[in-house]
C-alpha positions as CSV (number, residue, x, y, z in Angstrom):
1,X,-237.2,34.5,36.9
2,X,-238.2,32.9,40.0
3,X,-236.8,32.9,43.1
4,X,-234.3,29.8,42.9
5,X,-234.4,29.3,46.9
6,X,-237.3,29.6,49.7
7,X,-234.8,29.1,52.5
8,X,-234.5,32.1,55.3
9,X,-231.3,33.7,55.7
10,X,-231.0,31.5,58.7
11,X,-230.6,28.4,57.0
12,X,-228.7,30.0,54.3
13,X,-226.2,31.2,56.9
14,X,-225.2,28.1,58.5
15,X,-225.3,26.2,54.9
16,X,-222.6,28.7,53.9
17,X,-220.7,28.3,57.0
18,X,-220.7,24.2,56.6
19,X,-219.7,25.1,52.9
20,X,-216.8,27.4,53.6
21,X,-215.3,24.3,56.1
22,X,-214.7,22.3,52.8
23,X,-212.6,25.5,51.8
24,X,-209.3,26.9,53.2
25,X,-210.2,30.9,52.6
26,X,-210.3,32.7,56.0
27,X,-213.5,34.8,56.2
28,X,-214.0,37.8,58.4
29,X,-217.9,38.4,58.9
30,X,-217.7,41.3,56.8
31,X,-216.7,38.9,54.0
32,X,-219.6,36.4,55.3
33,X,-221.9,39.0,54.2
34,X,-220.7,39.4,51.5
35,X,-221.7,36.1,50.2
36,X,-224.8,36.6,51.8
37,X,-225.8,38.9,49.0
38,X,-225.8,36.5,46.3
39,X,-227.8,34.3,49.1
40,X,-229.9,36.7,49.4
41,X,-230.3,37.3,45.2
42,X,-231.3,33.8,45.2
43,X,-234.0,34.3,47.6
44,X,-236.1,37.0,45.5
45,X,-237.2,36.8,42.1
46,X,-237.3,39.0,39.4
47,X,-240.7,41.2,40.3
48,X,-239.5,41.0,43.9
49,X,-236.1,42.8,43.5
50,X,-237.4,45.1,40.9
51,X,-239.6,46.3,43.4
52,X,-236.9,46.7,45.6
53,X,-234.7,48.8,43.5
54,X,-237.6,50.9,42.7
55,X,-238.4,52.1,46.2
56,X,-234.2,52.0,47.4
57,X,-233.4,54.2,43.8
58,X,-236.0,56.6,44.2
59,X,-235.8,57.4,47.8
60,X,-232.9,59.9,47.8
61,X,-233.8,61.2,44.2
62,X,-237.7,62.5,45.5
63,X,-236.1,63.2,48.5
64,X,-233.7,66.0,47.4
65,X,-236.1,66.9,45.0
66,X,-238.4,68.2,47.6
67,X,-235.7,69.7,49.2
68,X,-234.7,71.4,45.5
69,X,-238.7,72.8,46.1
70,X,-239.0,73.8,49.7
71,X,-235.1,75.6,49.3
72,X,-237.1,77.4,47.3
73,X,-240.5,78.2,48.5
74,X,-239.2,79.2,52.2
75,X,-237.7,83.0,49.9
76,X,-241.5,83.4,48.7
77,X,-244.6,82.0,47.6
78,X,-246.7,78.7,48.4
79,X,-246.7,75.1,47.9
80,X,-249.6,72.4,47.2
81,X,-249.7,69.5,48.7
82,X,-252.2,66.7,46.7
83,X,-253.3,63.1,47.5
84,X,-255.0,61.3,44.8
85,X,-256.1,57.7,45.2
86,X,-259.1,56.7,43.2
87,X,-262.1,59.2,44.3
88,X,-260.3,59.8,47.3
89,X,-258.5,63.6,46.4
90,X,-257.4,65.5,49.3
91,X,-255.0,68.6,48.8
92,X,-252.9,71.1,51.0
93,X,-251.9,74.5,50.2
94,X,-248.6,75.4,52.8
95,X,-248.5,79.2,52.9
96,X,-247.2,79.2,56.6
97,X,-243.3,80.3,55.8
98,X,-241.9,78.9,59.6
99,X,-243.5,75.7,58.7
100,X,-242.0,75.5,55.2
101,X,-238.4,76.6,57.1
102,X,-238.7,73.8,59.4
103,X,-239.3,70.9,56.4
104,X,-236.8,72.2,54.4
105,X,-234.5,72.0,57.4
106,X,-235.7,68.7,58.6
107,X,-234.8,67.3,55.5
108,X,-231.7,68.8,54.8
109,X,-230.8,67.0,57.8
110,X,-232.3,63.7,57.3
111,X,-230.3,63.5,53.9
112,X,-227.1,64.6,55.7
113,X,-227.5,61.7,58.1
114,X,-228.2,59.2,55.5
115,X,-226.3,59.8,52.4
116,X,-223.4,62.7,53.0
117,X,-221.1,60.3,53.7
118,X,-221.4,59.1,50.1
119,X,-221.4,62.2,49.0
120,X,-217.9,63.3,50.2
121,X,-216.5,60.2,48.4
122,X,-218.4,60.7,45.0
123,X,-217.9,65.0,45.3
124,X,-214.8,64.8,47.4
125,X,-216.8,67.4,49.4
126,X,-215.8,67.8,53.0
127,X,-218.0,67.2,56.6
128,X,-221.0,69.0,57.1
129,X,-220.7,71.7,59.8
130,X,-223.0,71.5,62.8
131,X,-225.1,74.4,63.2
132,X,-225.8,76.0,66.5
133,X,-229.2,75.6,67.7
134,X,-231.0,78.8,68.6
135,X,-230.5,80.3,71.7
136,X,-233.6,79.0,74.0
137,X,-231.5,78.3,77.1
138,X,-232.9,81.8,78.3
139,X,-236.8,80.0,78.4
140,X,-235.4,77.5,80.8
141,X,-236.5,79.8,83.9
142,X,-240.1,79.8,82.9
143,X,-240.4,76.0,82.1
144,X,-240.8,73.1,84.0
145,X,-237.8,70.6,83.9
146,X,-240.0,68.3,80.9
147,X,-241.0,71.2,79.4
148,X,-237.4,72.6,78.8
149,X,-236.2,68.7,77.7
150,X,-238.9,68.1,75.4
151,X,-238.0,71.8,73.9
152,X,-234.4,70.7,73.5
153,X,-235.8,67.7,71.6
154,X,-238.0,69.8,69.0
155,X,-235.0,71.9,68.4
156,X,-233.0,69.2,67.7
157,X,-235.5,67.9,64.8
158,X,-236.2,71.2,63.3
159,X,-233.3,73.7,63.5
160,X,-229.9,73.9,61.3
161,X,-228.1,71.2,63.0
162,X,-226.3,70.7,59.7
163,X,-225.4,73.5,57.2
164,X,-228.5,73.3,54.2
165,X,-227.1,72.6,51.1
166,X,-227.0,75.6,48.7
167,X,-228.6,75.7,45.5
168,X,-225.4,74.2,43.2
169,X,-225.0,71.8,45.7
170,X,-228.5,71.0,45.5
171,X,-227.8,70.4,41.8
172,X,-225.3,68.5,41.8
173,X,-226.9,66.3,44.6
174,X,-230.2,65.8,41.8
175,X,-227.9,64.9,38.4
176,X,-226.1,62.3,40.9
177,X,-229.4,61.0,42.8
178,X,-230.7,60.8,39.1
179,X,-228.0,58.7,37.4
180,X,-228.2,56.1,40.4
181,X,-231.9,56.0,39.7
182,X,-231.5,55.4,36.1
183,X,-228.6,52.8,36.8
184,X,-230.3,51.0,39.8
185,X,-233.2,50.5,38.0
186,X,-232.0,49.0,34.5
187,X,-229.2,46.8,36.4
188,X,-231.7,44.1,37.2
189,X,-230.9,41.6,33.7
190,X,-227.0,42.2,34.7
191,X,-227.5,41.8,38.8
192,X,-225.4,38.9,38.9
193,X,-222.5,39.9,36.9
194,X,-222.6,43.3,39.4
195,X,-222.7,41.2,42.7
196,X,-220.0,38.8,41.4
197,X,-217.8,41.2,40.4
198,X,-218.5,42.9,43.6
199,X,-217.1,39.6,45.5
200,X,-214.4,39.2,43.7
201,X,-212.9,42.8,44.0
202,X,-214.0,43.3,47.8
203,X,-212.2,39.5,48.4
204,X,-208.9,40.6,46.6
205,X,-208.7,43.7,48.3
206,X,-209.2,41.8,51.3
207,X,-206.3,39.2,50.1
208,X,-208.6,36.2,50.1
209,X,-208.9,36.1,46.0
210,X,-205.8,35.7,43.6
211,X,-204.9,38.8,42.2
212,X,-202.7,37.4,39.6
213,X,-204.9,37.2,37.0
214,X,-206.5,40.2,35.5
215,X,-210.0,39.0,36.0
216,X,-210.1,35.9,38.2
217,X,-207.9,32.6,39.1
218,X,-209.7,28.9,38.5
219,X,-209.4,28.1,41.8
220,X,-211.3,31.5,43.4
221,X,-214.0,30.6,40.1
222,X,-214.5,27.7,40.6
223,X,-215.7,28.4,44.8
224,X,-218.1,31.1,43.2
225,X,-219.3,28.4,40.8
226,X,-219.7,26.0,43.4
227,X,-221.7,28.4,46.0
228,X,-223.9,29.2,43.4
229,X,-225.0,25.7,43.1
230,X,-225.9,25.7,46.7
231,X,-228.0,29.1,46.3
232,X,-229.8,27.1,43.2
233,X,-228.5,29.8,40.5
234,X,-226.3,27.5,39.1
235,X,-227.9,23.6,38.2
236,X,-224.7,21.8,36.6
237,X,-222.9,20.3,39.4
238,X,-221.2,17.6,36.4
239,X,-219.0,20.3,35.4
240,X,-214.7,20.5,34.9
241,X,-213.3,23.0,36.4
242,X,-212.2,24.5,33.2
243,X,-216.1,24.5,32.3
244,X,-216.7,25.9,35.7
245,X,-213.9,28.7,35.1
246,X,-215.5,29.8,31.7
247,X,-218.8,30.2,33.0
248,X,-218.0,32.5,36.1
249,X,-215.6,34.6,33.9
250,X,-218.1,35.2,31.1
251,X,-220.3,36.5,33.9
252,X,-218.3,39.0,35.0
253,X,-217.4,40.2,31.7
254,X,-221.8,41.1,31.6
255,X,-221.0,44.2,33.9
256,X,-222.3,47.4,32.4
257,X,-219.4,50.0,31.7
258,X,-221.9,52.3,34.1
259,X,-221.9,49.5,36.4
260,X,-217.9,49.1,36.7
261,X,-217.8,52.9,37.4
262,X,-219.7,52.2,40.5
263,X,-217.8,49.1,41.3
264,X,-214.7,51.6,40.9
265,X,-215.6,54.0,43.8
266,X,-217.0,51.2,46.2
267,X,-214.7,50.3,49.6
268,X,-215.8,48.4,52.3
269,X,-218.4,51.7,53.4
270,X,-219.8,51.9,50.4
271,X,-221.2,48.1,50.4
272,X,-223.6,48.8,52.7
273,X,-225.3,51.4,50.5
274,X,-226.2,49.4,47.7
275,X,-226.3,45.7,50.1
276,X,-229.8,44.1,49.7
277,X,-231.5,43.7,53.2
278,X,-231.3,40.3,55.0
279,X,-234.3,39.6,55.8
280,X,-235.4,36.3,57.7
């Protein structure tokens, strides 16, 4: 499908803010953004946010993957390195242990900072300890002032600063990594249904939805309907209400049982993990 929409998110901003002043929900700008989603599913088309999901879903798998091989290869052996493109082959073979410790470190930490936080909801695991960097105050005597700050700096990047994870860890991190690869990547033909449903759990928890009715009220349906006429998703703007209602709710009833189980861990944290960018 192609992109229903051209508009930057600019445009699509303020067109949502003159659209919410026909409405009486009070919005936060977290909610905003919310919206902004679906503005920003209309923008891309179907190519566009496969490629997308590709590259987000496959980041944190490969990356703790690599760090499955280099936990690994820093107890023993070697690892090769190979670029093929075309006739162009060029290949590495890392026998150098220190320099193996120091990427296997360096991307311990790199995961930590990026994705730990989701971990400790999904594993119920607790904070990663901070490691204490090697003693190299003592070198401070024999180095200039620069010299001893841009030490500091190196030590930083490539020592413990968080605890590695061990291998079951490690294991766990790759079965989870791999599932969200799978999911992300065959969610594309039920996107909608996942973003709707999205909305409309993040606006009752936020008290701006009905939550009366099991799945959604006409009233709340019928504002999703109507914003989705402005992105261009929807093009029937003749419709009843009760025609409107129908069509939002059989939506939402597309979500993937794999899909709801996401939906069921996700808080107002969590949004920003699987959010698309907002590009202008």
């Amino acid at each position: 499908m192609k992109a229903t929409n051209e508009k930057d998110m600019y445009t699509l901003r303020k067109e949502l803010m003159d659209f919410l002043s026909h409405y009486s929900y009070k919005l936060i700008d977290f909610d905003i953004n919310t919206l902004l989603v679906l503005a920003d599913y209309s923008r891309k088309s179907d190519m566009d946010r496969w490629n997308y999901n590709y590259h987000k879903s496959t980041k944190y798998f490969e990356l703790i993957s690599l760090i499955e091989i280099l936990n690994e290869a820093r107890k023993g052996g070697e690892i090769t390195i190979k670029y093929n493109k075309g006739n162009d082959i060029l290949k590495l073979e890392m026998l150098n242990k220190y320099l193996v410790g120091y990427l296997w470190s360096t991307m311990n930490n790199l995961l930590v900072h990026n994705r730990h936080s989701l971990y400790m909801k999904v594993f119920d695991w607790e904070e990663r300890e901070e490691v204490e960097p090697i003693d190299y105050e003592k070198y401070q005597s024999k180095m200039t002032k620069k010299e001893y700050e841009d030490m500091q700096i190196l030590f930083k990047y490539l020592e413990n600063i968080f605890i590695p994870y061990n291998k079951d860890e490690i294991a766990r991190i790759l079965r989870f990594e791999k599932g969200q690869m799978d999911l992300t990547m065959n969610k594309d033909r039920t996107l909608l249904s996942f973003l709707l449903n999205m909305t409309v759990k993040l606006f009752k928890a936020g008290g701006i939805f009905s939550t009366k009715q099991k799945t959604i009220s006409t009233e709340d349906a019928c504002f999703l309907y109507d914003y989705l006429i402005l992105l261009g998703i929807m093009k029937d703007h003749r419709l009843n209400n009760k025609r409107k209602y129908d069509i939002i709710k059989n939506e939402l009833s597309k979500l993937k049982l794999e899909d709801q189980e996401v939906l069921d861990k996700m808080d107002k944290e969590y949004i920003y993990l699987i959010s698309l960018d907002f590009d202008e």
